[in-house]
PDB file with SEQRES, HELIX, SHEET and CRYST1 records, atoms N, CA, C and O in Angstrom:
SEQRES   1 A   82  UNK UNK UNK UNK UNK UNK UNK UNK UNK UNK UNK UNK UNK          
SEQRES   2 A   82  UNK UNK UNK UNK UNK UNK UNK UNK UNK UNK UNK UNK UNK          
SEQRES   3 A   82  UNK UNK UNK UNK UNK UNK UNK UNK UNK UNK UNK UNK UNK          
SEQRES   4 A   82  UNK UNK UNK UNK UNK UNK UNK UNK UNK UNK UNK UNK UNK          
SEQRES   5 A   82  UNK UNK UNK UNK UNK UNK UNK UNK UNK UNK UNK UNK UNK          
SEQRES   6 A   82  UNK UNK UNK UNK UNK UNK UNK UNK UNK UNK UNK UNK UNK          
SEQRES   7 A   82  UNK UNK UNK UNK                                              
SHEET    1 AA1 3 UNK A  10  UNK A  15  0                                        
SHEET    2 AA1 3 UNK A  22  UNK A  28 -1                                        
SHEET    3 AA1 3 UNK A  37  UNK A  41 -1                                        
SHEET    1 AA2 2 UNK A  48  UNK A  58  0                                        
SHEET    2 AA2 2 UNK A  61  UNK A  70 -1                                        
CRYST1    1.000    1.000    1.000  90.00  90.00  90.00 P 1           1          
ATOM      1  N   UNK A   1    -124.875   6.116  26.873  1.00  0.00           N  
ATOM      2  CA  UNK A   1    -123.725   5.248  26.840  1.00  0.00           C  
ATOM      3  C   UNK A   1    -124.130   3.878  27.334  1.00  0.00           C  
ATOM      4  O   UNK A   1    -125.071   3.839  28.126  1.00  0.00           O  
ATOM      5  N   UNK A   2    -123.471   2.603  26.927  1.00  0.00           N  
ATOM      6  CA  UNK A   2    -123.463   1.264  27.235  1.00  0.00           C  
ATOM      7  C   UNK A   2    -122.310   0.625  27.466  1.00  0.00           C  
ATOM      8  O   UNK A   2    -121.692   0.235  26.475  1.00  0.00           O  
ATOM      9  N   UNK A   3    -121.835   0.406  28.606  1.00  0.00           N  
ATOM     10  CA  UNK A   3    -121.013  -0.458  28.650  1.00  0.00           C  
ATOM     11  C   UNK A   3    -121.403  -2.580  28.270  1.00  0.00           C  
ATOM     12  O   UNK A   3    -122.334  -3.004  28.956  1.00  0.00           O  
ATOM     13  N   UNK A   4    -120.823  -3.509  27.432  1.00  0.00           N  
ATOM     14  CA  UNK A   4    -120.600  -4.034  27.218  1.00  0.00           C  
ATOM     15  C   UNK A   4    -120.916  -5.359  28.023  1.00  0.00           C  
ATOM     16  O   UNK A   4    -120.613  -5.386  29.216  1.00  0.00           O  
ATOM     17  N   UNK A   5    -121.302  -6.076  27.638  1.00  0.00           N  
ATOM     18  CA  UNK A   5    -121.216  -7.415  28.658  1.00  0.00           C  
ATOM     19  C   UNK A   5    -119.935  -7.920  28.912  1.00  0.00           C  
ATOM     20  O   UNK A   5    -119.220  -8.339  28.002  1.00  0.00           O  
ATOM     21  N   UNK A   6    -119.400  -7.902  30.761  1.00  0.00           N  
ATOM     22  CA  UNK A   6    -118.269  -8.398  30.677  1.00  0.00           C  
ATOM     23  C   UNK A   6    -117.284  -7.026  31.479  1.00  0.00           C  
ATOM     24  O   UNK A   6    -116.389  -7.058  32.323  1.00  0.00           O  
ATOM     25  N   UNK A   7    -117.875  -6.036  30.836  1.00  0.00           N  
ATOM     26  CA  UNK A   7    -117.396  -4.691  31.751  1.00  0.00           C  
ATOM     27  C   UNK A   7    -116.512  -4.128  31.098  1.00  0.00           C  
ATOM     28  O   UNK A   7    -116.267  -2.984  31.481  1.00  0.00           O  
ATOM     29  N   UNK A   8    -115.521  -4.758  29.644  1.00  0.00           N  
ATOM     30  CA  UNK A   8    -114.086  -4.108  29.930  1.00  0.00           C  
ATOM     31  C   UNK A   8    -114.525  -3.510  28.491  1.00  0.00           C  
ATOM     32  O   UNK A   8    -113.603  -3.689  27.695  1.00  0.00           O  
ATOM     33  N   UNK A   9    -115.702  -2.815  27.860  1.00  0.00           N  
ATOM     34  CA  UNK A   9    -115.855  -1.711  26.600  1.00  0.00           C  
ATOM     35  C   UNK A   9    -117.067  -0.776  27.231  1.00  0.00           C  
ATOM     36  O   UNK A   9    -117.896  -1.097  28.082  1.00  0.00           O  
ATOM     37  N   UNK A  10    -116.880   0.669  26.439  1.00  0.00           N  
ATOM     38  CA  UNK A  10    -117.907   1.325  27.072  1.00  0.00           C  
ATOM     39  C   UNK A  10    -118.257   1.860  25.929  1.00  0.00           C  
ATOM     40  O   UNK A  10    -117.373   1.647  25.100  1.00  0.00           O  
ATOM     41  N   UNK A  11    -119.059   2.405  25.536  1.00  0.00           N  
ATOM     42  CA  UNK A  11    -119.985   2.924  24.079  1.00  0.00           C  
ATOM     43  C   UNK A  11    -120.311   3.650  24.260  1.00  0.00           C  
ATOM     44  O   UNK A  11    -121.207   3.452  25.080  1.00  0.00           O  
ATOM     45  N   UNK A  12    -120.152   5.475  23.853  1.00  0.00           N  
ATOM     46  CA  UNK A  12    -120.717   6.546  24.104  1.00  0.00           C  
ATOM     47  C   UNK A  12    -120.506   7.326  23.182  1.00  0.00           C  
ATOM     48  O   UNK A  12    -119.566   7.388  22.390  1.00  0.00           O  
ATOM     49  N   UNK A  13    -121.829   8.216  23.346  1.00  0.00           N  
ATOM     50  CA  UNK A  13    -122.267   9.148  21.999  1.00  0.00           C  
ATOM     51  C   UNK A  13    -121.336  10.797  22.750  1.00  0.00           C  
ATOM     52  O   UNK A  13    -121.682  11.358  23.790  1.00  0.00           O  
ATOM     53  N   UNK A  14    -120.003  11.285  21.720  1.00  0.00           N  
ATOM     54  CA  UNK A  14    -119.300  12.061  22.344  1.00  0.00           C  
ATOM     55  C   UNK A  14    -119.778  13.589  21.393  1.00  0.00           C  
ATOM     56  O   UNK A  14    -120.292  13.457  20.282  1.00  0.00           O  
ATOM     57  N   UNK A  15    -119.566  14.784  21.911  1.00  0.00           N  
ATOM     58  CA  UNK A  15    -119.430  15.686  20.832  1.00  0.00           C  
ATOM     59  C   UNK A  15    -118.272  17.360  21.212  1.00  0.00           C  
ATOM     60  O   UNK A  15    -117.671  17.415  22.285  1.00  0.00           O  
ATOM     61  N   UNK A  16    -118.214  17.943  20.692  1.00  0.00           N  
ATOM     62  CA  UNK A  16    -116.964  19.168  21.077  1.00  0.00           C  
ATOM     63  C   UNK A  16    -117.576  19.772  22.342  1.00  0.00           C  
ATOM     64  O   UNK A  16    -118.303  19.286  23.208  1.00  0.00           O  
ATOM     65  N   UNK A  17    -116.986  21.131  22.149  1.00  0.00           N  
ATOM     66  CA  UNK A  17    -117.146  21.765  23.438  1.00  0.00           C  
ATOM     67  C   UNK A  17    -118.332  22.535  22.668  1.00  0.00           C  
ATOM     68  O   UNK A  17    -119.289  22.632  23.436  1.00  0.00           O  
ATOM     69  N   UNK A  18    -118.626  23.178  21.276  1.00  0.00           N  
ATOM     70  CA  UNK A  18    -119.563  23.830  20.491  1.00  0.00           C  
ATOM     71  C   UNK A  18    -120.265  23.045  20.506  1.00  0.00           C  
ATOM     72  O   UNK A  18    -121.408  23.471  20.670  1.00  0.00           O  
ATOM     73  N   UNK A  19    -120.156  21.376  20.358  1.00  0.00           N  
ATOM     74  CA  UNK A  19    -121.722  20.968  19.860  1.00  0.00           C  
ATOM     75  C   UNK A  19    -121.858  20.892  18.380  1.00  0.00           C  
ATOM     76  O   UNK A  19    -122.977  20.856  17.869  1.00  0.00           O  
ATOM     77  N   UNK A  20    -120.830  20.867  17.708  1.00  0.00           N  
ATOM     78  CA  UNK A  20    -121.033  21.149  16.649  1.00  0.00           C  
ATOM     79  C   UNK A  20    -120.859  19.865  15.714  1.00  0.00           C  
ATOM     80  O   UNK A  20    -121.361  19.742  14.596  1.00  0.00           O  
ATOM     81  N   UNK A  21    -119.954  18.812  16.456  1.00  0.00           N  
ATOM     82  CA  UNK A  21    -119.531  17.462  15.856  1.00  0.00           C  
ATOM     83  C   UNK A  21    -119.643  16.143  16.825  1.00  0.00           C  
ATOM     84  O   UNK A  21    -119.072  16.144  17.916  1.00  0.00           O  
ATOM     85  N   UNK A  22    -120.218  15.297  16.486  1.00  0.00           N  
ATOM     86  CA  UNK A  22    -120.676  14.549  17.169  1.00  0.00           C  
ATOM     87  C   UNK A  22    -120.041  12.579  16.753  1.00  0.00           C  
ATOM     88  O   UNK A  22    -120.040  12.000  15.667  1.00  0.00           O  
ATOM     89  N   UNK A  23    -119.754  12.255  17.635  1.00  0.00           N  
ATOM     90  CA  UNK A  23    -118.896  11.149  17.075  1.00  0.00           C  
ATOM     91  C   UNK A  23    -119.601   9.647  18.314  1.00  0.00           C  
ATOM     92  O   UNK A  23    -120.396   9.807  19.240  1.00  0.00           O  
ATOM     93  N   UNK A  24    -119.138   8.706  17.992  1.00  0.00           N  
ATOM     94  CA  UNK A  24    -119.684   7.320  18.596  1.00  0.00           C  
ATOM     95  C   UNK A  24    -118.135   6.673  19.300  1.00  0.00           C  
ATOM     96  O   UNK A  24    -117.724   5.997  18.356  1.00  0.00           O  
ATOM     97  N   UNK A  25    -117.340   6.564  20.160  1.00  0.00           N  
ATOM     98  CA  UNK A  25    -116.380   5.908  20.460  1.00  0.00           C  
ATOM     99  C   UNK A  25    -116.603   4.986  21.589  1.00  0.00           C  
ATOM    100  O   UNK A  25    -117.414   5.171  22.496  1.00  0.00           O  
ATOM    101  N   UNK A  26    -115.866   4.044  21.463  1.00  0.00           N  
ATOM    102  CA  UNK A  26    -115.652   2.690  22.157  1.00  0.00           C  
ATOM    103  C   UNK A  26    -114.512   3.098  22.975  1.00  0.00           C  
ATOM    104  O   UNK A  26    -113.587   3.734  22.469  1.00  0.00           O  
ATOM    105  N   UNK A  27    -114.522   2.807  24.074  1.00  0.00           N  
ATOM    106  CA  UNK A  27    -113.607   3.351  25.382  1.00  0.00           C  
ATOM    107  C   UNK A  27    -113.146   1.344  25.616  1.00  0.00           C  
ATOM    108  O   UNK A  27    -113.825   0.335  25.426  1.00  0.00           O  
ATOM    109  N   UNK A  28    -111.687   1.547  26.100  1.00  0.00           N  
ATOM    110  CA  UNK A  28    -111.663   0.205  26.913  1.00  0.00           C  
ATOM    111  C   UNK A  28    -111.270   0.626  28.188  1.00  0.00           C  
ATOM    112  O   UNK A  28    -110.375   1.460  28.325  1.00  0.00           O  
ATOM    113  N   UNK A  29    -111.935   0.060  29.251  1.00  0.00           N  
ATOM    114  CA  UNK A  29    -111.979   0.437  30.396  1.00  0.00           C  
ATOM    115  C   UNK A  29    -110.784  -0.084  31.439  1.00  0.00           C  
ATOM    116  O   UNK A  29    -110.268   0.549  32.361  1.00  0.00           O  
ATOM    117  N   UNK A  30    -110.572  -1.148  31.088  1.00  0.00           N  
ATOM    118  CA  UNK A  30    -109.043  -1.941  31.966  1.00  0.00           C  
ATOM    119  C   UNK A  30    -107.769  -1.890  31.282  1.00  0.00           C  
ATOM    120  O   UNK A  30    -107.034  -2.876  31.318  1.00  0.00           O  
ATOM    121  N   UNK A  31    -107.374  -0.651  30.549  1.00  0.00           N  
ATOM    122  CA  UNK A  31    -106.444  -1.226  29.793  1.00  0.00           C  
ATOM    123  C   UNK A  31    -105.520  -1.128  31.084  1.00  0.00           C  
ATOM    124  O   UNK A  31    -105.866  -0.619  32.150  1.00  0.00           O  
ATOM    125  N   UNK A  32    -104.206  -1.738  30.787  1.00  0.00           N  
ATOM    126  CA  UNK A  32    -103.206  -2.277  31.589  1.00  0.00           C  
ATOM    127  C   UNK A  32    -102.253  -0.983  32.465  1.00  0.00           C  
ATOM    128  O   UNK A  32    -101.823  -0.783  33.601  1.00  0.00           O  
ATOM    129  N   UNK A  33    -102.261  -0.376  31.259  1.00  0.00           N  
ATOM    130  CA  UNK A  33    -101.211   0.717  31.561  1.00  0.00           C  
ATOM    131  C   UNK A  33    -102.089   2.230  31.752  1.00  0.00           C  
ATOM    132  O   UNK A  33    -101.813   2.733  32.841  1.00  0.00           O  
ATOM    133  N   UNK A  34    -102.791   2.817  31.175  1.00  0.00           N  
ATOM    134  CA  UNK A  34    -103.810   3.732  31.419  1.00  0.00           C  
ATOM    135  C   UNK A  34    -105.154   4.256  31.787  1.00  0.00           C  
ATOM    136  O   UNK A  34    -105.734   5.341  31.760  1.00  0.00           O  
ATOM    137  N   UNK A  35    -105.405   3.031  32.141  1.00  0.00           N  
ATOM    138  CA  UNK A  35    -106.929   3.201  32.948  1.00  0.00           C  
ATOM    139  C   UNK A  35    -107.483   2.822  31.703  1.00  0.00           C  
ATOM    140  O   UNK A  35    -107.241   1.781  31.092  1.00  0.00           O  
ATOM    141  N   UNK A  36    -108.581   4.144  31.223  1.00  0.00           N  
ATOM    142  CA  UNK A  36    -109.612   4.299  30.445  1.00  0.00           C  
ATOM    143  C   UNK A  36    -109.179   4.696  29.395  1.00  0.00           C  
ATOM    144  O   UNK A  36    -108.443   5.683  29.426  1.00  0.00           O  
ATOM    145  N   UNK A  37    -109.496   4.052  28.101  1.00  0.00           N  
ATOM    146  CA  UNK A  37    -108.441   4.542  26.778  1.00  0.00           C  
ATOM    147  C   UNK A  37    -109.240   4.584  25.517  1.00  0.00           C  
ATOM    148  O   UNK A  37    -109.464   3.431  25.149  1.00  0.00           O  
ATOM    149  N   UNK A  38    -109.907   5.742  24.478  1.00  0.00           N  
ATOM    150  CA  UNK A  38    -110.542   5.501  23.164  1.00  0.00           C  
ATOM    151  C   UNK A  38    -109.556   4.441  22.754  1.00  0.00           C  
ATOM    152  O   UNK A  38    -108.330   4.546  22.786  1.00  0.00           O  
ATOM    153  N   UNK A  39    -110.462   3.120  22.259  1.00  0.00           N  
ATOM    154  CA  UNK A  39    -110.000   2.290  21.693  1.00  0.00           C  
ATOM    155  C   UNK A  39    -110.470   2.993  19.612  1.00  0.00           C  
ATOM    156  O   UNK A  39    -109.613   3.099  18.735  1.00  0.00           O  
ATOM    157  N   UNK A  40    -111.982   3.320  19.425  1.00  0.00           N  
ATOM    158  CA  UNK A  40    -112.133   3.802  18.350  1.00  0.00           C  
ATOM    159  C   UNK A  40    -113.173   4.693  17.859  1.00  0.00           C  
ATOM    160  O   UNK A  40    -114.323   4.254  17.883  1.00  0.00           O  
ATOM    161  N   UNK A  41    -112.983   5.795  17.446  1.00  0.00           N  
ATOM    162  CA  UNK A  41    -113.896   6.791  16.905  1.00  0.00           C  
ATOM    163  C   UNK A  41    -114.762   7.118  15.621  1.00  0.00           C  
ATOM    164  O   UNK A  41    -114.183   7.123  14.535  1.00  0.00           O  
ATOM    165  N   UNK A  42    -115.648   7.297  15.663  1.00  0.00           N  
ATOM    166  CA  UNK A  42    -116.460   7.680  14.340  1.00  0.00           C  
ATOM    167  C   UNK A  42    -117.440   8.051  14.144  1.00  0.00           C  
ATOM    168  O   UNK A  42    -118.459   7.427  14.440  1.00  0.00           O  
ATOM    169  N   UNK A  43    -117.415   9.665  13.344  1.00  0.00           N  
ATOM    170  CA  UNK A  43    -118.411  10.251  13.277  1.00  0.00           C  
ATOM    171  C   UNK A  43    -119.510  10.342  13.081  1.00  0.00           C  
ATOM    172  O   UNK A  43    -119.908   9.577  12.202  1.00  0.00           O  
ATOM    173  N   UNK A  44    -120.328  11.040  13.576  1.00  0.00           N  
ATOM    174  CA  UNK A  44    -122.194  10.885  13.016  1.00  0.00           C  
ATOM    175  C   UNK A  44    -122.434  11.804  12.516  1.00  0.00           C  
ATOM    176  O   UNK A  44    -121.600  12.468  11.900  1.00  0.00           O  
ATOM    177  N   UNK A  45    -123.971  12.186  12.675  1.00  0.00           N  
ATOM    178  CA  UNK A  45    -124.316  13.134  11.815  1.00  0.00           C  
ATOM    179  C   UNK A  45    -124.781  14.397  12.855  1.00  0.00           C  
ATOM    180  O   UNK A  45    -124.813  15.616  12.687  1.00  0.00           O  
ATOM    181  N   UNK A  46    -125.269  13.172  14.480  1.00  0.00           N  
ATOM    182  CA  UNK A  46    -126.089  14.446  15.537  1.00  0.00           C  
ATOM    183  C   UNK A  46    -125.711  13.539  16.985  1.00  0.00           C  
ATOM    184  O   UNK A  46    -124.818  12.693  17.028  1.00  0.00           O  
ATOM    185  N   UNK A  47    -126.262  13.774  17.703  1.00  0.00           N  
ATOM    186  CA  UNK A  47    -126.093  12.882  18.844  1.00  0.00           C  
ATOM    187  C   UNK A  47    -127.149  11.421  18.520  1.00  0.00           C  
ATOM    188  O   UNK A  47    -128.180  11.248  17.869  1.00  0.00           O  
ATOM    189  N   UNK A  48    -126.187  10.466  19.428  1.00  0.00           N  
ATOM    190  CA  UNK A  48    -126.631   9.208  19.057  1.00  0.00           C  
ATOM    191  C   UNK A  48    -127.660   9.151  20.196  1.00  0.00           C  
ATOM    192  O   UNK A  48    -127.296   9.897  21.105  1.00  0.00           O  
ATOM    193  N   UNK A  49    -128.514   8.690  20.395  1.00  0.00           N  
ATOM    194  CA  UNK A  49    -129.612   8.315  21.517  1.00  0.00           C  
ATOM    195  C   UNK A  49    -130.224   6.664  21.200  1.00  0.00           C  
ATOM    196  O   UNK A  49    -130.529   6.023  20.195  1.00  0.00           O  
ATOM    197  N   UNK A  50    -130.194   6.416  22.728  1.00  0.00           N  
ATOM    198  CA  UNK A  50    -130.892   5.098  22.523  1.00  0.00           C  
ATOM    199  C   UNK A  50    -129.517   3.696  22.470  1.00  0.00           C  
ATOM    200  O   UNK A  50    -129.951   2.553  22.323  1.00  0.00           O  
ATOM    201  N   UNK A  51    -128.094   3.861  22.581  1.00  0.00           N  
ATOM    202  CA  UNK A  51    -127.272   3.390  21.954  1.00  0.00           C  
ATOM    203  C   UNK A  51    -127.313   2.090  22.961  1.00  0.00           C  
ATOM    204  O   UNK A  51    -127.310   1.991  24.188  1.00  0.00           O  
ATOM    205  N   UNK A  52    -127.357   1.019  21.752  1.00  0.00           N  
ATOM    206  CA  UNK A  52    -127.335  -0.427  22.278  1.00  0.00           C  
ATOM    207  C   UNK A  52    -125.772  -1.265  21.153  1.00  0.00           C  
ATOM    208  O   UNK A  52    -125.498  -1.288  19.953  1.00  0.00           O  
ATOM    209  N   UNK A  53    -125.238  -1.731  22.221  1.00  0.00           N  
ATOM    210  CA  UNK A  53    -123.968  -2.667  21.675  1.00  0.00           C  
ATOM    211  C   UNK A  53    -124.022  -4.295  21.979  1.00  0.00           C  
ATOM    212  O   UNK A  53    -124.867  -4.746  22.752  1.00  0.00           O  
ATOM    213  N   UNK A  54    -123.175  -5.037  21.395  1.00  0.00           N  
ATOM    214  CA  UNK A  54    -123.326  -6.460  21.629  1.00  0.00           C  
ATOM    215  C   UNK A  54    -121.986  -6.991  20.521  1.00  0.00           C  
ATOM    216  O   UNK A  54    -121.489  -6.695  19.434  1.00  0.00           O  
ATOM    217  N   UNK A  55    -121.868  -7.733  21.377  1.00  0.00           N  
ATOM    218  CA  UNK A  55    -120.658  -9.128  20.596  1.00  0.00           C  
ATOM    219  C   UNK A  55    -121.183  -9.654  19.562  1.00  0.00           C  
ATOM    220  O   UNK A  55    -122.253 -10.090  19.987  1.00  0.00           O  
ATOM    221  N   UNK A  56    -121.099  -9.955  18.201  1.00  0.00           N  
ATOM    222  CA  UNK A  56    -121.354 -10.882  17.564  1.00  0.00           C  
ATOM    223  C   UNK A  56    -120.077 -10.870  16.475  1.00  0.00           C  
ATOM    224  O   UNK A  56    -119.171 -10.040  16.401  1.00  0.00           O  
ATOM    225  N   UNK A  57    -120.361 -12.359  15.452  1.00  0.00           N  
ATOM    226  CA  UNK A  57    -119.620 -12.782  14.886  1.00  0.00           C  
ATOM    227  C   UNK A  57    -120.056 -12.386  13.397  1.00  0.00           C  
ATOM    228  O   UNK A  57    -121.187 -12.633  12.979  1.00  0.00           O  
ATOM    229  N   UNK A  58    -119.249 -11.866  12.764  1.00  0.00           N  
ATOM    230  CA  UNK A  58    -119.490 -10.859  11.422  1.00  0.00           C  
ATOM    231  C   UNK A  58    -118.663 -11.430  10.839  1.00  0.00           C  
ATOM    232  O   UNK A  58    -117.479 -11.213  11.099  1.00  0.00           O  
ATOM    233  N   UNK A  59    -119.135 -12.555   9.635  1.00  0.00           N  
ATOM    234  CA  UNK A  59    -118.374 -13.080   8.557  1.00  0.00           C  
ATOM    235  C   UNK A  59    -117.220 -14.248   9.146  1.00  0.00           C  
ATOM    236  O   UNK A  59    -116.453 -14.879   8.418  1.00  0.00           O  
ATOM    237  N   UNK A  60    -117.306 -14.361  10.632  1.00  0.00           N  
ATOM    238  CA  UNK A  60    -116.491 -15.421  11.140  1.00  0.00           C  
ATOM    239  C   UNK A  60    -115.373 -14.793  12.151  1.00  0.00           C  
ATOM    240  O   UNK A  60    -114.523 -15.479  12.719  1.00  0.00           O  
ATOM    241  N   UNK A  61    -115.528 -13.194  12.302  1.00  0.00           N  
ATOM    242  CA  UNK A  61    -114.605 -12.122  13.083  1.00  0.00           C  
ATOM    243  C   UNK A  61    -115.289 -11.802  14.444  1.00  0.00           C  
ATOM    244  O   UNK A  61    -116.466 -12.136  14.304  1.00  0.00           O  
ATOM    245  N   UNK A  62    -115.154 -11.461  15.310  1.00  0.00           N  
ATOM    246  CA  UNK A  62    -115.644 -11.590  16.637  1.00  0.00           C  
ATOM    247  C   UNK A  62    -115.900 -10.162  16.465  1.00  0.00           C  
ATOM    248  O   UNK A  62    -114.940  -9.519  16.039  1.00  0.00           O  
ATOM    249  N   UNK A  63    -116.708  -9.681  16.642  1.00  0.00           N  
ATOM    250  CA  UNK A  63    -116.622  -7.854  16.735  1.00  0.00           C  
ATOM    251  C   UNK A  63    -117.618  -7.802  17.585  1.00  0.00           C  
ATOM    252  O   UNK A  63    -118.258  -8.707  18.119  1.00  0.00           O  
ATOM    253  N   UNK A  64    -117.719  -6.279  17.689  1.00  0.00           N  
ATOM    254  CA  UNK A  64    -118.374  -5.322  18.514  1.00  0.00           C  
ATOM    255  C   UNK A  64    -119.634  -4.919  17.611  1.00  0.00           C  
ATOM    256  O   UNK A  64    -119.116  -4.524  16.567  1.00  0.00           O  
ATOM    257  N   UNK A  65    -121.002  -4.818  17.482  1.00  0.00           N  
ATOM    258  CA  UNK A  65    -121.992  -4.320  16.474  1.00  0.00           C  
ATOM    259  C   UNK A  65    -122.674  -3.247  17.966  1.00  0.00           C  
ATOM    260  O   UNK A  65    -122.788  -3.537  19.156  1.00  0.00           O  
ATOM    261  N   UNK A  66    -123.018  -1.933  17.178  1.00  0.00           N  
ATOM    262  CA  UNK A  66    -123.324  -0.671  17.538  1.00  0.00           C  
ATOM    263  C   UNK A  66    -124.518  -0.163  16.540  1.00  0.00           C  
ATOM    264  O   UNK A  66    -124.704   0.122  15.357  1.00  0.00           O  
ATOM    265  N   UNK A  67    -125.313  -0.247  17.988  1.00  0.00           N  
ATOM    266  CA  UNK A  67    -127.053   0.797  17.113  1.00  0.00           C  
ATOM    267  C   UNK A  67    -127.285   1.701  17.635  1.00  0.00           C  
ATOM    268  O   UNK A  67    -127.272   1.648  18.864  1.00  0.00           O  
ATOM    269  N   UNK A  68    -127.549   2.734  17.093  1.00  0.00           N  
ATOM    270  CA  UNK A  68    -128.183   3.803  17.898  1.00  0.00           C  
ATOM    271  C   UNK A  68    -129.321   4.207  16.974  1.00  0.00           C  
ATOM    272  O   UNK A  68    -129.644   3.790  15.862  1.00  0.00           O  
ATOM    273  N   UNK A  69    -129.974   5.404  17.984  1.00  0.00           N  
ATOM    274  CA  UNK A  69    -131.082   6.309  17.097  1.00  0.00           C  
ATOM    275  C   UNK A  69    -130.803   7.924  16.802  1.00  0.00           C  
ATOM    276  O   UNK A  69    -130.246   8.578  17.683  1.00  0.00           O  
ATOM    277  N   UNK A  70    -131.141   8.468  15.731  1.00  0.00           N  
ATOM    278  CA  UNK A  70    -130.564   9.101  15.628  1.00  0.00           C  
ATOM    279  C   UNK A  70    -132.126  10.560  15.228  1.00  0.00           C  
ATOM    280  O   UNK A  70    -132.891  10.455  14.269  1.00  0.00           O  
ATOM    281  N   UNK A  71    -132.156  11.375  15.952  1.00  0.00           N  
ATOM    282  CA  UNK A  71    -133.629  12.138  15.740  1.00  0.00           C  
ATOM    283  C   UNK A  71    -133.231  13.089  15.136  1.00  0.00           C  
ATOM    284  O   UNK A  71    -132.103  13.547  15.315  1.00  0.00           O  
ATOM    285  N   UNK A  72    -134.195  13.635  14.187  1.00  0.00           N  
ATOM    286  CA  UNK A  72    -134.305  14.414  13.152  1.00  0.00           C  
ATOM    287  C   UNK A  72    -134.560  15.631  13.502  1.00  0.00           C  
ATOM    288  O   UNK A  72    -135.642  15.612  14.088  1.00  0.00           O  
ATOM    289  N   UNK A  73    -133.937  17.193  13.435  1.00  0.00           N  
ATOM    290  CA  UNK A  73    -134.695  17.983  13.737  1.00  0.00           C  
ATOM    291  C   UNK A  73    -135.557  18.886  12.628  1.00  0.00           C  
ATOM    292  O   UNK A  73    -135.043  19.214  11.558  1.00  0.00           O  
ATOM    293  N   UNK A  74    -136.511  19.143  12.883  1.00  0.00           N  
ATOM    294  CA  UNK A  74    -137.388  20.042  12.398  1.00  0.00           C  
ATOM    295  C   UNK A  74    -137.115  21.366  12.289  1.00  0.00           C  
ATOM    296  O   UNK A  74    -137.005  22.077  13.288  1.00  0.00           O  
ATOM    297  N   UNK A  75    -136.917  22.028  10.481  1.00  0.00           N  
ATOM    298  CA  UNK A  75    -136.411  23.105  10.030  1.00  0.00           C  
ATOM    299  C   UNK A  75    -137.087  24.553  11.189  1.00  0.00           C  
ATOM    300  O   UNK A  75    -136.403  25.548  11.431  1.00  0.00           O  
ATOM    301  N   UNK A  76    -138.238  24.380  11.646  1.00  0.00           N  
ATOM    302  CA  UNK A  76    -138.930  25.359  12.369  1.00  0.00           C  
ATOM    303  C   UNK A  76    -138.130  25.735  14.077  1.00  0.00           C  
ATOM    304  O   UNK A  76    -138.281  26.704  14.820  1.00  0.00           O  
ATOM    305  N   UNK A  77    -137.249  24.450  14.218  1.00  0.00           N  
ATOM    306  CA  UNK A  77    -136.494  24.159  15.596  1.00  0.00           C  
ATOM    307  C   UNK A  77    -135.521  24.809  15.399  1.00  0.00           C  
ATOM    308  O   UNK A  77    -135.372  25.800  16.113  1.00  0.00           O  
ATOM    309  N   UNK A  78    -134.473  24.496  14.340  1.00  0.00           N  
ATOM    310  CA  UNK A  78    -133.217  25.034  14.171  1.00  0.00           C  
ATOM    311  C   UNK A  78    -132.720  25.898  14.635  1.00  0.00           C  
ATOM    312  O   UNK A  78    -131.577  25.911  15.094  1.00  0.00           O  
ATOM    313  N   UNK A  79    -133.573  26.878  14.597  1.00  0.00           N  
ATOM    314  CA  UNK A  79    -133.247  28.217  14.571  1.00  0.00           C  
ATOM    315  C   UNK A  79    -133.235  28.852  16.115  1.00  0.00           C  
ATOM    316  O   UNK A  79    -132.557  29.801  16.508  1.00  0.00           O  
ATOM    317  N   UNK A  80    -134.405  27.864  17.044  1.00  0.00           N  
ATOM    318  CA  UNK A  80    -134.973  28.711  18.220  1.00  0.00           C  
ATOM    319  C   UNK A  80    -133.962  27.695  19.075  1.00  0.00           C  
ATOM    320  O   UNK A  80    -133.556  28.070  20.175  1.00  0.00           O  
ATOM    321  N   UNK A  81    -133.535  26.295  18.495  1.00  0.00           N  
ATOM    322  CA  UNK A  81    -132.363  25.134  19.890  1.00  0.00           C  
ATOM    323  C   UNK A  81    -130.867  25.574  19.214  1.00  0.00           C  
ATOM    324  O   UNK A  81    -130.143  25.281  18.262  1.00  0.00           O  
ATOM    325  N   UNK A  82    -130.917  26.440  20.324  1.00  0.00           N  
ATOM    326  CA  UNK A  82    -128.644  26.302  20.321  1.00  0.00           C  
ATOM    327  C   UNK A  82    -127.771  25.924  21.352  1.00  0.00           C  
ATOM    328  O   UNK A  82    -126.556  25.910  21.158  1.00  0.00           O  
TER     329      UNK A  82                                                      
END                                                                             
């Protein structure tokens, strides 16, 4: 996870209680009325590792840009990591 320059977004790689679905959400950390609040969610493919965020300006819109890495497992693994 990364929180944000500035303090008030947090970036973390989330998944179920199985492990089975794995998603990227943006937390805002001061909201007014509830503390800590998913601002927005979206799925991946595995767990995100490595996850780096930053402010920039996309087409003239102020946003949030999100990288992560994402590791591959090996058909011989599958079977023996649960």
């Amino acid at each position: 996870m990364v929180v944000l320059p500035g303090g008030k977004y947090l970036v973390a790689s989330a998944c179920n209680l199985a492990k089975t679905h794995y998603s990227l959400v943006v937390y805002v950390l001061d909201h007014r009325i509830r503390g800590i609040v998913p601002l927005a969610e979206t799925p991946v493919r595995g767990k995100a590792y490595n996850i780096c965020a930053k402010y920039m300006s996309v087409e003239g819109t102020p946003s949030i840009l999100i990288g992560y890495i994402r590791r591959k497992t090996l058909k011989s693994h599958q079977s023996t990591n649960r």
